[in-house]
C-alpha positions in Angstrom: -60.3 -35.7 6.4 -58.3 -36.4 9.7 -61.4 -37.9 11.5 -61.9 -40.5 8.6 -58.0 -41.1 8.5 -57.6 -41.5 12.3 -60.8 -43.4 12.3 -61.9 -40.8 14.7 -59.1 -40.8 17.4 -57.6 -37.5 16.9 -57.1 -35.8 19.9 -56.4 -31.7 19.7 -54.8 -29.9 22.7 -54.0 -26.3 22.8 -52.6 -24.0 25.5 -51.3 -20.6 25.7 -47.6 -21.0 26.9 -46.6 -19.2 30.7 -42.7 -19.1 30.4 -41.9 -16.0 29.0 -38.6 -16.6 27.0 -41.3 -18.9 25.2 -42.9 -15.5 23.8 -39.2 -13.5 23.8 -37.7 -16.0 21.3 -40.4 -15.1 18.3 -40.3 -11.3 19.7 -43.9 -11.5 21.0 -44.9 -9.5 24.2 -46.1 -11.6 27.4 -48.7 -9.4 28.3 -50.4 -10.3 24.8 -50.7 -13.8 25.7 -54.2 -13.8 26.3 -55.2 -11.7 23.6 -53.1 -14.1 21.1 -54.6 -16.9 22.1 -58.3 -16.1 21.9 -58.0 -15.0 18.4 -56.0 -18.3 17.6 -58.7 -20.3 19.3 -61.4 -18.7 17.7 -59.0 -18.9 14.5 -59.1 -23.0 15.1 -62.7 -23.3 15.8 -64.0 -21.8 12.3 -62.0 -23.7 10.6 
């Protein structure tokens, strides 16, 4: 549905975040960063 109403110009970027009060303000450990992401990614992907 987005590719037909963007007329196929959507552009998706994602990235995992590196400050750490980025992760401390939703109470998420920094050293899970990586580990969060992949499973997001892979989250995005099949859907």
């Amino acid at each position: 549905m987005v590719d037909v109403l963007s007329g196929g110009r959507l552009e998706f970027g994602v990235g995992s975040g590196y400050l750490k009060h980025e992760f401390s303000s939703f109470g998420v450990d920094f050293a899970e960063k990586y580990e969060r992401f992949d499973e997001a990614l892979e989250i995005i992907r099949m859907a």
